[in-house]
C-alpha positions as CSV (number, residue, x, y, z in Angstrom):
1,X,-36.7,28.1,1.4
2,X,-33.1,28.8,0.8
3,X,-30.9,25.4,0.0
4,X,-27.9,24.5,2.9
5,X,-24.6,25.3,2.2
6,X,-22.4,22.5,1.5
7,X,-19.9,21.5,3.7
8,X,-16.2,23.0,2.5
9,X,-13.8,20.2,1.8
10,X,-10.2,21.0,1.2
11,X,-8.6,18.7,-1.9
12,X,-4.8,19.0,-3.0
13,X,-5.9,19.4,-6.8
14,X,-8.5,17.8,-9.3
15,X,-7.2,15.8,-12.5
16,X,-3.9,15.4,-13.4
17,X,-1.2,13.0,-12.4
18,X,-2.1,13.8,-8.2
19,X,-5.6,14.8,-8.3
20,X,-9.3,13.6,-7.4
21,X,-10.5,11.7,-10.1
22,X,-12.5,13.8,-12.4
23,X,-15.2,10.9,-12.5
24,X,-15.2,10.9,-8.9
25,X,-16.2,14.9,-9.6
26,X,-19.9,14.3,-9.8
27,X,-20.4,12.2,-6.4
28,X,-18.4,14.7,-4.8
29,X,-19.8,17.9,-5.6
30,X,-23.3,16.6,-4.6
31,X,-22.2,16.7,-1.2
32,X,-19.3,18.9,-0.9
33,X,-18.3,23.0,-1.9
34,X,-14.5,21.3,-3.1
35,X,-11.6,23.7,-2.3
36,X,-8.3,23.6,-4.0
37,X,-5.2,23.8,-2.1
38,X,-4.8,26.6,-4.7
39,X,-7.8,27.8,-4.2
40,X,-6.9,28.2,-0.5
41,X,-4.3,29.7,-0.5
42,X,-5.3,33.0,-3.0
43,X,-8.1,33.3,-0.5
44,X,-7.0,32.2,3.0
45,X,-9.0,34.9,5.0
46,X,-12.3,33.8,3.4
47,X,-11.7,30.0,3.5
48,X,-10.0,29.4,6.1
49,X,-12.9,29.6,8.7
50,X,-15.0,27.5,6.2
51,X,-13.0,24.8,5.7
52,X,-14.2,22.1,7.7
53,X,-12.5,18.7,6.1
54,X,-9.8,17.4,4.1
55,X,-10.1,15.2,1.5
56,X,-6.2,13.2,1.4
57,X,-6.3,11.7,-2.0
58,X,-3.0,9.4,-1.5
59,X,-1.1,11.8,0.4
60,X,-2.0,15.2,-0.7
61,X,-2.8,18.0,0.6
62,X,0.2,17.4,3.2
63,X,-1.2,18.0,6.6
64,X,1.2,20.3,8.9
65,X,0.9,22.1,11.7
66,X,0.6,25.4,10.1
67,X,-2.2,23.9,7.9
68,X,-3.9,22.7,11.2
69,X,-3.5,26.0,12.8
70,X,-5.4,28.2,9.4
71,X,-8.2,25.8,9.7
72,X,-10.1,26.8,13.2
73,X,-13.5,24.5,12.2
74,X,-11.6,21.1,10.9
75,X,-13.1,18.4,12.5
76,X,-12.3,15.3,9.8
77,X,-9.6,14.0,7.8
78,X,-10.6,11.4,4.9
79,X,-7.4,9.6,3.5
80,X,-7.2,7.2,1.0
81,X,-6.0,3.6,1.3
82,X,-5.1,1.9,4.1
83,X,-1.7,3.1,4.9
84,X,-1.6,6.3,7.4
85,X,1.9,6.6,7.9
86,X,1.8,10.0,6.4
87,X,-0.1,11.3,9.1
88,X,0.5,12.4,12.2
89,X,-2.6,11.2,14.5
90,X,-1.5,12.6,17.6
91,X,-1.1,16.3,16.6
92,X,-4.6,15.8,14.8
93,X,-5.9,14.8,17.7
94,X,-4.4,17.4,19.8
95,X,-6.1,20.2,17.3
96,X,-9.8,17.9,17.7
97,X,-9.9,16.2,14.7
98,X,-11.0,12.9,13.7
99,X,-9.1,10.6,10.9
100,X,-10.8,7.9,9.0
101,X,-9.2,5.6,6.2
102,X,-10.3,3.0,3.9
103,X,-8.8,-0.3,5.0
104,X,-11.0,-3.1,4.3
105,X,-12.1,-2.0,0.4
106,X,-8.4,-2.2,-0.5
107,X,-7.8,-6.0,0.9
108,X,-8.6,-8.2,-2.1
109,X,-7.0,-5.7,-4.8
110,X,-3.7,-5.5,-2.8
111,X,-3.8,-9.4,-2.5
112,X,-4.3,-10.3,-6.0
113,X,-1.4,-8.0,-6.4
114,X,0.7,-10.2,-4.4
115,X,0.0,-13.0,-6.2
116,X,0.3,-11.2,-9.2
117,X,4.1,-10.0,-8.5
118,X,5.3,-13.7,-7.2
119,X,3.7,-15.2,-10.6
120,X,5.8,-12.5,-12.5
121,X,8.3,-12.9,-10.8
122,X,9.0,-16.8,-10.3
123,X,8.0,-17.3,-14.4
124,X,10.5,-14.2,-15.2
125,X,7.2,-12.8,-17.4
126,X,8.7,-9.2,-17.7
127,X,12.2,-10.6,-19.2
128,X,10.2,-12.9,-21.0
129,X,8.0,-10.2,-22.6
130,X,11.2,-8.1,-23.6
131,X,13.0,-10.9,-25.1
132,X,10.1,-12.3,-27.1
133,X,9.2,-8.1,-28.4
134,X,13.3,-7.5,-29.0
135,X,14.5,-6.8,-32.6
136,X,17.3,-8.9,-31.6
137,X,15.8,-11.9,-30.6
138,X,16.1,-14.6,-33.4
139,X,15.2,-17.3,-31.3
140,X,14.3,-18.2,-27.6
141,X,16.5,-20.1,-25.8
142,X,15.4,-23.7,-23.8
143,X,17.1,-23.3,-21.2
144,X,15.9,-19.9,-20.1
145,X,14.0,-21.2,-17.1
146,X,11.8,-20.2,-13.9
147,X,11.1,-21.4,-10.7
148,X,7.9,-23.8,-9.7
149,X,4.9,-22.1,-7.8
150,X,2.7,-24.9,-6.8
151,X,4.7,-26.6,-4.0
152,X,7.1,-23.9,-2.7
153,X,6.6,-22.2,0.7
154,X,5.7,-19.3,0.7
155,X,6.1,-16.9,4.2
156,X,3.6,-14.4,4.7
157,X,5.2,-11.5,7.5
158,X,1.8,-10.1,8.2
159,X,-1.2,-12.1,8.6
160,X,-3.8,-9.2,8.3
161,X,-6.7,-9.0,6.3
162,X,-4.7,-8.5,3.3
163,X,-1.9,-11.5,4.2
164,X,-4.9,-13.1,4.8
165,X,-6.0,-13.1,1.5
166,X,-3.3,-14.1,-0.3
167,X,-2.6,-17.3,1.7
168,X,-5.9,-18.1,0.4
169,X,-4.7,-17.5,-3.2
170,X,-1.7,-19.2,-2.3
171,X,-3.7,-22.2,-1.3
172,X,-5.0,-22.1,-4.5
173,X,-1.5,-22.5,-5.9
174,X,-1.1,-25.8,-4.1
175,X,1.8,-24.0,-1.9
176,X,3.2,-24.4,1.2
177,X,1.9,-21.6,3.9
178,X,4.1,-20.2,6.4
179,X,3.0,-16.9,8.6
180,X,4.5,-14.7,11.2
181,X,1.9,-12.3,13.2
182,X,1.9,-10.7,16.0
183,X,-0.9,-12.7,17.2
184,X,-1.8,-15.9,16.2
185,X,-4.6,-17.0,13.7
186,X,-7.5,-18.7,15.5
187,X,-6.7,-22.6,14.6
188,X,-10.2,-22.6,11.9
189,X,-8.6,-19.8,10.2
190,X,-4.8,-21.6,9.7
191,X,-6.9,-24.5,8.4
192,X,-8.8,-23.7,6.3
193,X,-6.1,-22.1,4.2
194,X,-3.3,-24.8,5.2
195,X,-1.0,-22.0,7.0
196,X,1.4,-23.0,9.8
197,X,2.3,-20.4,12.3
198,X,5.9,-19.3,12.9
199,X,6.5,-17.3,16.4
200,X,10.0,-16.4,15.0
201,X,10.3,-14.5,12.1
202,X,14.1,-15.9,11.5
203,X,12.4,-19.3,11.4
204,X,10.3,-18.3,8.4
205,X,12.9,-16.7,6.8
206,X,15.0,-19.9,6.4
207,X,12.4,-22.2,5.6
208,X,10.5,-19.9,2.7
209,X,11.3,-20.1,-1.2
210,X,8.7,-16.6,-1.9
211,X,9.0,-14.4,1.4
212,X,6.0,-11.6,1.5
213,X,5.4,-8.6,3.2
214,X,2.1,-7.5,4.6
215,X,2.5,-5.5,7.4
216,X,1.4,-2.0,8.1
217,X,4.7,0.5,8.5
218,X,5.0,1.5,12.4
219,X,8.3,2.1,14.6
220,X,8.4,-1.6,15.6
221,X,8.6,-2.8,11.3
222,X,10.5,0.1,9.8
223,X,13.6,-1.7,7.9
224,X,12.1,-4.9,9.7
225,X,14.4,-6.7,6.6
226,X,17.3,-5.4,6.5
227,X,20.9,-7.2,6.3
228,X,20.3,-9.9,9.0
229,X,17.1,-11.1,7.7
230,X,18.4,-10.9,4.0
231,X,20.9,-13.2,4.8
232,X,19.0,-15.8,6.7
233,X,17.0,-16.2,3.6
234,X,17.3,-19.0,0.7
235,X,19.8,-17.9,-1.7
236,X,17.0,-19.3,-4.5
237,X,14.4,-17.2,-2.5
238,X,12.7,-13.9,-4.1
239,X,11.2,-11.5,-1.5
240,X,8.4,-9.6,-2.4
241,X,6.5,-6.6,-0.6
242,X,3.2,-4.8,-0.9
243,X,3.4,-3.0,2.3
244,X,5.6,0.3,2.7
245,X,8.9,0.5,0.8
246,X,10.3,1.7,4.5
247,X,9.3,-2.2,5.3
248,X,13.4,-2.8,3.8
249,X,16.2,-1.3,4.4
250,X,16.8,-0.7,0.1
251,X,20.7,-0.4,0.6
252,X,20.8,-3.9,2.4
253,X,18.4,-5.3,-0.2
254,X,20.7,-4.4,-3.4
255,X,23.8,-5.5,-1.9
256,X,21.7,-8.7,-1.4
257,X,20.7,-9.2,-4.9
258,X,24.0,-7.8,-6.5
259,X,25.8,-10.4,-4.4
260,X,22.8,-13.2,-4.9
261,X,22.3,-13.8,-0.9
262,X,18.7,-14.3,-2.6
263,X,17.5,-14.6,-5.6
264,X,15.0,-12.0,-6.8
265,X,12.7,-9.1,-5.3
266,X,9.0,-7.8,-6.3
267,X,8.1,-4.6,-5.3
268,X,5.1,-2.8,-5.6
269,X,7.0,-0.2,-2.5
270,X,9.9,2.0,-2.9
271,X,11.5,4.5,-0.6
272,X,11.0,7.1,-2.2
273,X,8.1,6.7,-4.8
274,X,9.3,6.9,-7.7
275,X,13.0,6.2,-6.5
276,X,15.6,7.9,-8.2
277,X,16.2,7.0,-11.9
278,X,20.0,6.0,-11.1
279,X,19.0,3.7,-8.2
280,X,20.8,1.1,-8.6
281,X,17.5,-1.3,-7.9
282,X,16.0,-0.3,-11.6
283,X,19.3,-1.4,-13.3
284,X,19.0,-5.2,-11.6
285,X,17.2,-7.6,-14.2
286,X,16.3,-9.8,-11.1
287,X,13.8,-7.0,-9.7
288,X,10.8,-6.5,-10.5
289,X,9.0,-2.8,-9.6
290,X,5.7,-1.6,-10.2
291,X,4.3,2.0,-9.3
292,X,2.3,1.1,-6.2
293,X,-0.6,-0.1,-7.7
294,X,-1.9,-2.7,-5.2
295,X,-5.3,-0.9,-5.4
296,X,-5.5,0.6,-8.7
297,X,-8.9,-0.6,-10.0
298,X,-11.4,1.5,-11.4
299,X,-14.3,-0.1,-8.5
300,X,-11.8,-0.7,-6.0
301,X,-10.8,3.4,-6.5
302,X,-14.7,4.3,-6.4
303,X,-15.6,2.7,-3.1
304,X,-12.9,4.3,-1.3
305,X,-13.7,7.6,-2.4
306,X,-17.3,6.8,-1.4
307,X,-16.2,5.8,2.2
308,X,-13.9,8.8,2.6
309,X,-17.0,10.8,1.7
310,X,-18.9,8.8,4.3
311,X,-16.5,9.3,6.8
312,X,-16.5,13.4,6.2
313,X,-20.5,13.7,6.5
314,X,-20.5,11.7,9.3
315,X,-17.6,13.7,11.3
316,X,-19.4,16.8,10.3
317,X,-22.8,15.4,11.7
318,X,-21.3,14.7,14.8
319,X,-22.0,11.0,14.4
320,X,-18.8,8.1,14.8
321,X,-16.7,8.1,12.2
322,X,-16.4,5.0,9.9
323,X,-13.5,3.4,10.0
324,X,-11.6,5.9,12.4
325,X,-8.4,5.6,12.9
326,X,-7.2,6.8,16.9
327,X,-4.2,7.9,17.7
């Protein structure tokens, strides 16, 4: 008896800086015929009625309208991550197709990363590596000094899954725990991690020494700190996001640290990604930046590539969708 076809899945590219994982490779092409964007579009007559998913492996292939309207048999979009800002879910769902993403496999990874940033960033550990590897360094000074963890408040804006989390590793740091939300934690949940709800945003602004951001990017939080909120906070605080870069209006937040209306920012966000190698945030020794790596582990990586692969063979079956996402 002749073997099924397997289902055609549209990827951006495979290896290289963007691409699937190469060890993701062999998982993949057990269940799927992969199709290059390349691929796709030195053959569009042929593939473009096969084509029946795309594969969105942090943001590529860009869906548009003119992709939507080569691909007659889509019925599913798999992205990575939990963010799905880059999609638009209304004209998907206008052309019948279903979106998934992976947002619970990302939560601890993304938290730890929070935790990691505010460490870094209170105990100064990346000036502190460059002055202790220097040529020039011919001794280290006493009264280079960082700011105290255990004790300070920190304000979570965002009290998801992921803020979630880290007020629970925040506990662990003995801190203070202050959170905004749109809705309020259920009264066993603020205990058990010590967090004190704040229905104004301004009022956790004022009172926070580490200010973090957790929320998902929508109309209602884009540039949610910008000038305003900037200036409410502590000039000793340090803000510190692991959302969307969009989260902060970047042209507010560097006249804010050039001018010291607070003291330092961690940022594992930009707007754009990488920003631009004269922005003026990567010449200020009071940021810190990393390369939006809040779920770069090798496990975390190879669960959501097995959920998006879930998601796919289930839209395809004609069965819900884990972890859809509706317009």
């Amino acid at each position: 008896m002749e073997s099924q076809e397997l289902p055609y899945v549209l990827v951006d590219c495979i290896g290289g800086r963007l691409g699937v994982y190469e060890d993701h490779l062999g998982f993949l092409k057990k269940r799927f015929h992969l199709i290059t964007m390349k691929e796709y579009l030195e053959n569009k007559t042929f593939l473009s009625k096969k084509i029946r998913a795309i594969y969105v492996w942090y943001h590529k292939p860009a869906i548009t309208e003119e992709l939507l309207q080569s691909l007659p048999n889509l019925k599913v979009v798999a992205s990575a991550g939990v963010g799905i800002d880059h999609l638009d879910l209304k004209l998907l769902s206008s052309y019948g197709v279903k979106v998934s993403n992976t947002p619970f496999i990302v939560t601890t990874d993304t938290a730890d990363m929070g935790m990691a940033l505010l460490l870094a960033s209170s105990r100064r550990l990346v000036e502190g590596h460059e002055m202790a590897v220097s040529p020039d360094t011919e001794y280290f000074p006493v009264d280079w000094l960082g700011a105290e963890v255990s004790g300070a408040t920190l304000g979570i804006l965002g009290m998801g899954k992921i803020g979630y989390k880290v007020a629970e590793r925040a506990k662990a740091f003995e801190m203070k725990i202050l959170y905004h939300n749109r809705n309020q934690r259920k009264k066993e949940e603020e205990s058990a991690v010590g967090a004190v709800y704040c229905k104004k945003i301004d009022d956790l602004l004022r009172q926070s020494d580490f200010v973090l951001l957790a929320v998902n990017l929508t109309p209602q939080t884009h540039k949610l700190i910008g000038k305003r909120e900037l200036e409410l906070m502590k000039p000793t605080a340090t803000l510190i996001n692991i959302s969307r870069g969009l989260i902060v209006d970047q042209d507010a937040l560097v006249e804010a640290l050039q001018n010291k209306v607070i003291k330092a920012a961690a940022l594992d966000v930009t707007y754009p990604e990488p920003l631009p190698r004269d922005h003026p945030l990567l010449k200020l020794k009071n940021v810190i930046i990393t390369p939006h790596i809040g779920s770069a582990t090798k496990k975390t990586r190879w669960v959501m590539m097995e959920e998006m692969a879930e998601s796919i063979e289930a839209g395809l079956a004609g069965l819900p969708v884990p972890r859809e996402v509706l317009p």
